[in-house]
N, C-alpha and C positions, 0 to 999 in steps of 0.2 A: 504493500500500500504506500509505503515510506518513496517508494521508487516514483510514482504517478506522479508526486507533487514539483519532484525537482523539474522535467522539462519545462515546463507551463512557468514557475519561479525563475529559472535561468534567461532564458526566453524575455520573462518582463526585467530583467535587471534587479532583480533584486537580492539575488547573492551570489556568487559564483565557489562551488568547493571543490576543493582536491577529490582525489580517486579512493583517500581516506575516509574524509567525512560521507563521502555518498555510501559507502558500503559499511560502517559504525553498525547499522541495524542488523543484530542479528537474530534477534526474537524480536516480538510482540503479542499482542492479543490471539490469541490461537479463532478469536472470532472478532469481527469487525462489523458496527454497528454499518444502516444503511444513512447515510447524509441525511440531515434535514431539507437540505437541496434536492432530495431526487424522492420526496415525500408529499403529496397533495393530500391536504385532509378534504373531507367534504359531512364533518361529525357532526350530527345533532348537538350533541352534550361538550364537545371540546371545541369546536367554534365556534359559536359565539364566545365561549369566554378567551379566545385567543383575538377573537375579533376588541372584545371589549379592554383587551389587555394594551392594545395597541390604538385604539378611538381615546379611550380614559386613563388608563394605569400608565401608560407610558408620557402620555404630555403634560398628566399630574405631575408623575416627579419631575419631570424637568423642567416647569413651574416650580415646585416645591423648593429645586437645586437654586431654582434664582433667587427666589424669595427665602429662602435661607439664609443668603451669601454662600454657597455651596463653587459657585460660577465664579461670584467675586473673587473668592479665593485665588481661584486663579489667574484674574488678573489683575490680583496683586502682586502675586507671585511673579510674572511678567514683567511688574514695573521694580520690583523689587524694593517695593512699597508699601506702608499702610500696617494694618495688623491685623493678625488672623483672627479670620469674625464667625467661624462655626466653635463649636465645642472641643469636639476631637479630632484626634491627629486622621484618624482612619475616614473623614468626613469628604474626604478626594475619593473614594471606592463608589459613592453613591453615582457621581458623573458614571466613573469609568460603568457601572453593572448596566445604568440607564444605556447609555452605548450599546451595549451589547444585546438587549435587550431587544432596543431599538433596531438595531442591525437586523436580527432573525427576523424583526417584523417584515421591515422590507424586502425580504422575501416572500412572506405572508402577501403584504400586502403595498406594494408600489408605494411611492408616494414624497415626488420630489422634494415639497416643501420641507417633511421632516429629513430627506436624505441632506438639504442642502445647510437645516440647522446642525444636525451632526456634522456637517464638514466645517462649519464656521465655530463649533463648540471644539470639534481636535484641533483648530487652529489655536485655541487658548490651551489646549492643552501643551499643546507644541510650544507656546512661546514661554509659557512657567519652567520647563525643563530647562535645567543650568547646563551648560557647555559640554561638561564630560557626563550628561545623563541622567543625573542627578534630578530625579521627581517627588516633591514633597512639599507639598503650599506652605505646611505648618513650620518648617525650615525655613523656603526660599527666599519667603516674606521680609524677615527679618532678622538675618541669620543668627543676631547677637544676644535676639530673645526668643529663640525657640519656644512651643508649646513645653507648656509640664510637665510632658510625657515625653517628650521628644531626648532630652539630652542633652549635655553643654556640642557636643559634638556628634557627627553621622554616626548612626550604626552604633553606640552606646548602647542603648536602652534599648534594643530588638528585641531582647531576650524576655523584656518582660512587658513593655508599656507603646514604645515610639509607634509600632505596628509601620514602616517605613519599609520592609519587605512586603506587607501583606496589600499594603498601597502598590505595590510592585505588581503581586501576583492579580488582581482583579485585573489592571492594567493590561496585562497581557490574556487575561480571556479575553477579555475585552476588544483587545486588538485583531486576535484570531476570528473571531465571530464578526468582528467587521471585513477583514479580509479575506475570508469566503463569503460572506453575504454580497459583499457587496464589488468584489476584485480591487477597491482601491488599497493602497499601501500606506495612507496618510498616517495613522494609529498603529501602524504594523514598525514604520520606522521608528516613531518613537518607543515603540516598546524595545526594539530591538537596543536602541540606543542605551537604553536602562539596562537591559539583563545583559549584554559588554558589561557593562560600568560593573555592576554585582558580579559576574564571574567573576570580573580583573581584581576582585575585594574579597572575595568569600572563596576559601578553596585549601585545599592541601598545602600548609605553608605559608597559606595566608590566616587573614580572622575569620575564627570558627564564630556559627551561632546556632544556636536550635531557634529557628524564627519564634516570633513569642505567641502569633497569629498564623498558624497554615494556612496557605493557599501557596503561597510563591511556587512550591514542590510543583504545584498541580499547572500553574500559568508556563513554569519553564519547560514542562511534558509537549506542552500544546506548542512552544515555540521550534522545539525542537524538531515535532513533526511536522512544522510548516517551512522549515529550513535545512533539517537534515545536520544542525550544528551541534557536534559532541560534547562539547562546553555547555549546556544546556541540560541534554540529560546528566550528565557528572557532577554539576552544582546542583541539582535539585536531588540528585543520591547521596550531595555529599550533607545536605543540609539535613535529610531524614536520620542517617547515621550519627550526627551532631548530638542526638535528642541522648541524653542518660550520662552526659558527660559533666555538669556543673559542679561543681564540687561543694557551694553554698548552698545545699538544702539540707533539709535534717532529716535524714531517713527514715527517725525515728517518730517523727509528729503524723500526729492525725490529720493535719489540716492539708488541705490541698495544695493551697496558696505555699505554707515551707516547707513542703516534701516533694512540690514539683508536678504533683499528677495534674495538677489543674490546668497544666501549659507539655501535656503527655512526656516530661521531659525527665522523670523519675529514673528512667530505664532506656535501656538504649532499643528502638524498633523491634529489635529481633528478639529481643524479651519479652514483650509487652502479653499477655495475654488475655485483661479486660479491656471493656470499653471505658476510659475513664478517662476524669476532668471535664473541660470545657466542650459540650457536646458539637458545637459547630468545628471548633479545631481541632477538635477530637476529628470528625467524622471525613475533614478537607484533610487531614492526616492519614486517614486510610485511603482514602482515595489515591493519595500520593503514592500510598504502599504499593499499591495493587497496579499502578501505573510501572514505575521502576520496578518492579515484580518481574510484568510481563515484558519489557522494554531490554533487560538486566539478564534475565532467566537468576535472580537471586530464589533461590530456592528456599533459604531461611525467613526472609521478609514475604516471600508468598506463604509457609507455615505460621509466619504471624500472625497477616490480616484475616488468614483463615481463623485461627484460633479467634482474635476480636471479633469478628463476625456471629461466630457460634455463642459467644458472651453475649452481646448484645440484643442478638434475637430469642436466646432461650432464658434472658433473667431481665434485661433493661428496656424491652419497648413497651409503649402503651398499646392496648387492642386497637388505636389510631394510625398506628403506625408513626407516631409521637415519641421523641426522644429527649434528653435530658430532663430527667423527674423533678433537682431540686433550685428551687428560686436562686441560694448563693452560689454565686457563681457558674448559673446556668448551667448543670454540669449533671452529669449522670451521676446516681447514689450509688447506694451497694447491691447486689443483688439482691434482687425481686422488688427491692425500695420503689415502688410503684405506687404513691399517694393518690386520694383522686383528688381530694379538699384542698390541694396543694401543689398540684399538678405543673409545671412548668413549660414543655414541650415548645421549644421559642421554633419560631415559623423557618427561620436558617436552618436550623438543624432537617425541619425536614427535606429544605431543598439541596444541603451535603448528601442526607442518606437517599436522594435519590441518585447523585452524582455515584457515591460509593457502589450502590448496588447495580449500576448499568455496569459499573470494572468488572464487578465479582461475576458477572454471567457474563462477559466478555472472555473472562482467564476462563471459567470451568462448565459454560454453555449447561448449566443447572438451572428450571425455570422456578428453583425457590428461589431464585433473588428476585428475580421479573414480579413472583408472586409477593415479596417485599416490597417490593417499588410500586406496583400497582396499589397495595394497602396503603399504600403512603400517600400517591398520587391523588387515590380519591376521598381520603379522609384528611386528614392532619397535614397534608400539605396546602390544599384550596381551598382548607377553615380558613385559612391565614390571610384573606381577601375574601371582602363583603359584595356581594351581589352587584352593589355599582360599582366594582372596580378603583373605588377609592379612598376605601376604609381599609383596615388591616389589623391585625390581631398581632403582636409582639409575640408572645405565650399561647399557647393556648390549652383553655384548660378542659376540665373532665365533668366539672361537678360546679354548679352556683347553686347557693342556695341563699333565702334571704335570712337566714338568720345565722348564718358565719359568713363571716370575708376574710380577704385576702389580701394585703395590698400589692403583692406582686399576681393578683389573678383576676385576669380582666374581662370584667362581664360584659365589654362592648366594646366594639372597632374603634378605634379613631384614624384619621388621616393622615398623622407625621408624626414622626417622632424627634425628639431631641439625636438616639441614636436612631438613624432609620435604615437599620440596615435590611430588614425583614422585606417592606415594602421595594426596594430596588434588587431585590435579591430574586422576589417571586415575579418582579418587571423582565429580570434574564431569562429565566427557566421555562414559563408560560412559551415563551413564541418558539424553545427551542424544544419541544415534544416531540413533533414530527419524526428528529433521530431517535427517538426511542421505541417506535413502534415496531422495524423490521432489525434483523442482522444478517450475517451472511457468512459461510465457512466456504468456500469452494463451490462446490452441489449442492450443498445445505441450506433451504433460507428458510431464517427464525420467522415467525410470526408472534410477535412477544404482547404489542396491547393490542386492544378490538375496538381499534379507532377507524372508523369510515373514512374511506380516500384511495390513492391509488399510491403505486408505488412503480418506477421505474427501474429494472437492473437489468445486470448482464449476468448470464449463470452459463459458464461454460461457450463463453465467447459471444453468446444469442440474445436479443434484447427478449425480456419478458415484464411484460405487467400483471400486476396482481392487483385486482377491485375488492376493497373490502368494503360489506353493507351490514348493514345492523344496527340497532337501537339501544348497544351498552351505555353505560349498566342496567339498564332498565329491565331489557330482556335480554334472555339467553340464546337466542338463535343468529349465527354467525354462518356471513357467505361469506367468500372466497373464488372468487372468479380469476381463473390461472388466461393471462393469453398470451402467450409463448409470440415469437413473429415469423418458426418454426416448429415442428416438432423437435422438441425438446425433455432431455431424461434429467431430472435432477430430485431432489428430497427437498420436500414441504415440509417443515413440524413445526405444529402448531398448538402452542401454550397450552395444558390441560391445567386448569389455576388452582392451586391447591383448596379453595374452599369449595369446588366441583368434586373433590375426590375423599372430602369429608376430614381437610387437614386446612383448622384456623389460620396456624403460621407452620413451619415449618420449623418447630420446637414442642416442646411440652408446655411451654408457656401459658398458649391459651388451646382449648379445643370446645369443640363440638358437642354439647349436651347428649341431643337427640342420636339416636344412630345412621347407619348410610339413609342416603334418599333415594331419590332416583338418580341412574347413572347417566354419563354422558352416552351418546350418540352422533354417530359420524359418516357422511356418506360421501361420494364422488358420484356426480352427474343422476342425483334421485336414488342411487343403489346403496346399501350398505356396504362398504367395502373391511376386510378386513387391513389392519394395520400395526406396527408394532411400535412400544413406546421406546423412547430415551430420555434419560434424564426427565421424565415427566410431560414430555412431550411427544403428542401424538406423531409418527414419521410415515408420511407419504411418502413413498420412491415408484416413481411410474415415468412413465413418458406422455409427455402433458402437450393436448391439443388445445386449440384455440378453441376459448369458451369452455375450458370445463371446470365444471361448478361443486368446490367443495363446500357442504353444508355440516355445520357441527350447532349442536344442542346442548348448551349450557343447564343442569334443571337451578330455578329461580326460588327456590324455596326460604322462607322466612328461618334461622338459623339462631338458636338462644348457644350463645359462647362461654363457657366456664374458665375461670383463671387457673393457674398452678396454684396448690393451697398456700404457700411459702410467701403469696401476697396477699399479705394481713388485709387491707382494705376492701378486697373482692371475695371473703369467706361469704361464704351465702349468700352471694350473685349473678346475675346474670347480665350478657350486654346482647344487643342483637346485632345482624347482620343479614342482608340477604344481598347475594351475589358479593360483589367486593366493596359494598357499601353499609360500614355502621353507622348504624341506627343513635337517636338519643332524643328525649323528651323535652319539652321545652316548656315554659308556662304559656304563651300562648295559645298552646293547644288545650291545656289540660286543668282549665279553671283558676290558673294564677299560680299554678305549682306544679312542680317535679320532683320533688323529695319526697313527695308520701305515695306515689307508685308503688304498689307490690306485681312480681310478677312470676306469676305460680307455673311450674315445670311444663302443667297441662295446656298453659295459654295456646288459643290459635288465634292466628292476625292473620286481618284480610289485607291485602296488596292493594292500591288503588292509585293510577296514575293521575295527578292534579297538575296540568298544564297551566293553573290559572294562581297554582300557589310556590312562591319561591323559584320563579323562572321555571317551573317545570320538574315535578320531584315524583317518586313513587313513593304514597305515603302508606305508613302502618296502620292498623284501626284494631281493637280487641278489648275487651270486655273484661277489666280487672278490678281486685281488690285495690282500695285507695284508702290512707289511713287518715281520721277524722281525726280534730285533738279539740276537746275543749275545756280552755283555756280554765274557763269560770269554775268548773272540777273539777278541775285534772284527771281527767281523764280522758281512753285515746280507743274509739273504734273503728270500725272500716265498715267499707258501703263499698257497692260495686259499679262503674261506670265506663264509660269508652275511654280507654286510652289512646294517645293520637303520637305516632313516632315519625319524626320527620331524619331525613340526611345530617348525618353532624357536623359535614363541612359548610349548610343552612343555617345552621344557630345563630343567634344576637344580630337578625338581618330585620327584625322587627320588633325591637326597643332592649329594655335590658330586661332581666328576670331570670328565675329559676332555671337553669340544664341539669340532667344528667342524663349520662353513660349506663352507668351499671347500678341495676335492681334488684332490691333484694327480694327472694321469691317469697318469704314469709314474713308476719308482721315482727318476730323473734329476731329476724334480722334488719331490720328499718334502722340507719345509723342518727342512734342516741336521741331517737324520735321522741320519746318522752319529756327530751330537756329543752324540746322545743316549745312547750305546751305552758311555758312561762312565755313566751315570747312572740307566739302565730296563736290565732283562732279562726279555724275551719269555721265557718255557720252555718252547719245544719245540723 
């Protein structure tokens, strides 16, 4: 793959390398996602909000950047003037994500006027950069009064505060997503300009750091395969290996902050075997791993991420597919530490662990990651953005209730933040879905989500299209129109998603109450055909005519989920699910509350598709015990009435008020219900 990019680069003058650097590659991803470039969606449920992502979420924040001073910054930085007027040093990442963001769109969706403000916005980008490279507003400004966090001097305070690499690393996604979106180089030179400057500093012989913020690892992977420069992947191995070397922590304290896990930096990579610390750089940390993994053939740091991985999914995520549990320091707990009244889950994190889990089925073509990232995709990643596209959740949580709060647990969107990293974060990732939907091995093409559109490839020299139709997640019936532009022999396999095969996650974590249900079904051109699995995935190998229509049958049944007992806060409850979307109660549906829901093992809920509520949802309906409290006796019964379960990436899109997740099936288990009965009165 590494080989394609150099004629097309050569060609435009943009690097020319010896007979070394072209051939440096000598692994990689043993599977290679298909472009976002060679992906048309045509999705019920994913376009519009990619449409919406790029109408509103994208020219909010870049609004937001102005009226922040976000812009200014940089040209002061330019003038080498004035004082820096946002908060944090890390306050340049939000341009550079909007960029990138941006970029994917216009491929989405034309549209010179914003091609042409991105080009007049990397011109301020361009003119802030100091001579030898050197990109940092909160520096360039002023050099003699640096930010707080910054440092009397460069690259001081990486390790813990300046975040001056991680301004780096956004940079160069940045840069790469505009230059294949869009073939200009403007943002590609400058980044390039940067990571010179960083190798010629950071390296073997030179100043070590364990960045204090991942990403750099992950922007220098991308640089490297858009140039073919071996100083690029070796600075970003050499910065992973850095981690476990400090000598100023105390190994012996609990706290994160002075033993180090909080900045992954306790241990050196190849040790590491939980997910810990800070979840977002925890999570752009594996990413990195499993990058230089496959890039390296490092065989130790691929036994690592694997080990983290299996931590992470079998003790630390929420049935949201929500990571980082606890408020300090936004950071994964200890295993099963899975709160719900307290629940953290910041909206970054879930767009790393969607970054991390498209590697981990790149290196080992296993459709539990895919079945990870799709849990993530449609729950706990698109809570993270309200319905108009310009609200945003920082955290998000599991459980409101109006009679405990939370100050770090926020019962309703707002528009910006002081740090807003969240909101420019889910501005990148939104327009670049398209590459996640196919992959490719040779003969092999993945079908990984069941997003409506087309795909263009070549499979054994031959172009073929593949039309996908369907109305995920709603329903479970998926086409597949193969049209080859000959006949054509190659292997189809296509996602069988672990909550189809009666497997919540792909751990003990969470599962399944009920027993199997109905199974899947799968035909070629109206006939049942038989087929064999891999890795979980159904494998076509035929030779495929134009127009032949694979049809598979998801069954859509409503699904009560049970936690591992070792999660104190989910003993005697339940959450729902049906297809890859959990479920959760809101007060609007449900009389002004969701805490006093019981939800008994026998419930049945009817499905009912409401195009008229919350853009379009399949809502839950069922007939349960509700617990009464009154207040004036203290005393607390239950009545039976319709319960109403909406999408949980729906929540707080019409006012604030009571959520939850998880239900307890008896009134024995209703949490500390009783002590509410000072404080709420039900009337009736």
């Amino acid at each position: 793959m590494m080989k394609a990019f150099f004629p097309s680069l050569l060609v435009a003058g943009l690097l020319s390398l010896p007979a070394a650097a072209q051939s440096v590659q000598r692994s990689d991803y043993p599977i290679q996602g298909v472009s976002f470039t060679k992906v048309k969606l045509a999705d019920n449920f994913w376009l519009p909000r990619l449409k919406t992502n790029t109408e509103v979420t994208i020219p909010a924040s870049f609004q937001r950047c102005e009226a922040t001073n976000r812009v200014k910054n940089f040209e002061m930085a330019a003038a080498r003037s004035g004082k820096f007027a946002t908060i944090f040093p890390f306050d340049d990442t939000d341009i550079y994500k909007t960029i990138e963001g941006a970029s994917y769109s216009l491929r989405l969706y034309p549209d010179e006027k914003l091609d042409g403000y991105i080009d007049e916005l990397i011109k301020k980008v361009g003119a802030a950069q100091e001579p030898d490279g050197y990109l940092y507003t909160a520096r360039t400004i002023d050099p003699a009064h640096p930010h707080p966090w910054s440092g009397p001097e460069r690259w001081v305070n990486e390790r813990e505060m300046s975040h001056e690499l991680y301004n780096s690393g956004h940079l160069y996604e940045s840069a790469v997503a505009h230059y294949e979106a869009t073939g200009k180089k403007s943002l590609l030179t400058i980044a390039l300009k940067n990571a010179d400057l960083v190798c010629s500093v950071f390296g073997p012989g030179k100043r070590g750091v364990a960045p204090g913020h991942e990403i750099v690892e992950m922007g220098l992977v991308k640089l490297y395969r858009v140039t073919g420069k071996p100083e690029y992947l070796s600075t970003a191995k050499f910065f992973l290996e850095e981690r476990g070397k400090f000598k100023g922590y105390d190994s012996k304290s609990q706290d994160p902050f002075r033993n180090g896990s909080y900045w992954q930096d306790n241990k050196p990579v190849v040790d590491q075997k939980e997910a810990e610390g800070h979840a977002v750089r925890a999570e752009y940390l594996y990413s990195a791993m499993a990058d230089v993994a496959a890039l390296t053939g490092d065989r130790k740091m691929l036994a690592a991420v694997d080990t983290i991985w299996n931590n992470m999914v079998g003790k630390k995520m929420y049935v949201t597919g929500g990571t980082g549990a606890v408020p300090g320091g936004e950071r994964f707990g200890g295993n099963y530490e899975l709160p719900n009244t307290t629940a953290y889950n910041e909206t970054c994190a879930s767009v790393a662990n969607v970054y991390w889990n498209q590697r981990m089925f790149l290196l080992h073509g296993d459709s539990r990651y895919i079945d990870v990232l799709e849990k993530v995709l449609y729950n706990g990643l698109i809570s993270g953005v309200g319905l108009d596209g310009k609200s945003f959740f920082y955290s998000n949580a599991m459980q409101i209730k109006n009679s405990a709060g939370f100050p770090q647990t926020e019962p309703a969107r707002a528009g910006w933040f002081d740090c807003s990293c969240c909101p420019t974060n889910l501005a990148r990732l939104m327009p670049s879905l398209p590459g996640y939907v196919y992959a490719q091995k040779g003969s092999d093409v993945y079908a990984n989500l069941f997003i409506s559109g087309t795909t263009d490839l070549k499979v054994n020299k031959k172009a073929v299209r593949i039309t996908q139709q369907n109305n995920y997640p709603w329903q479970g019936n998926l086409k597949f129109t193969v049209n080859p532009a000959s006949v054509t022999e190659f292997n189809l396999l296509i996602r069988i998603p672990g909550w189809a095969r009666n497997e919540a996650i792909p751990s003990d974590l969470y599962q399944f109450a009920s027993p199997d249900g109905p199974k899947v079904t799968l035909s070629v051109n109206g006939k049942p055909v038989p087929y064999t699995t891999r890795n979980c995935y159904a494998v076509l190998a035929r030779q495929w005519h134009k127009n032949d229509v694979v049809e598979v049958n998801l069954p859509m049944e409503v699904r009560q989920v049970v936690a591992n007992p070792n999660v104190q806060d989910n003993l005697g409850k339940v959450a729902l699910q049906r297809g890859p979307v959990v479920y959760c109660a809101e007060w609007k549906d449900n009389g002004g509350k969701a805490s006093n829901i019981i939800v008994p093992a026998a419930t049945s809920f009817t499905s009912t598709y409401r195009p008229e509520v919350l853009n379009g949802i399949m809502q839950l309906t069922a007939v349960v015990p509700v617990v009464l409290i009154d207040a004036a006796n203290n005393s607390i019964s239950t009545t039976r009435q319709t319960m109403t379960a909406i999408p949980y990436y729906a929540w707080a899109n019409r006012g604030k008020g009571e959520m939850t997740v998880w239900f307890p099936q008896q009134l024995t288990d209703v949490d500390l219900i009783s002590r509410e009965a000072k404080q709420t009165t039900v009337g009736k």
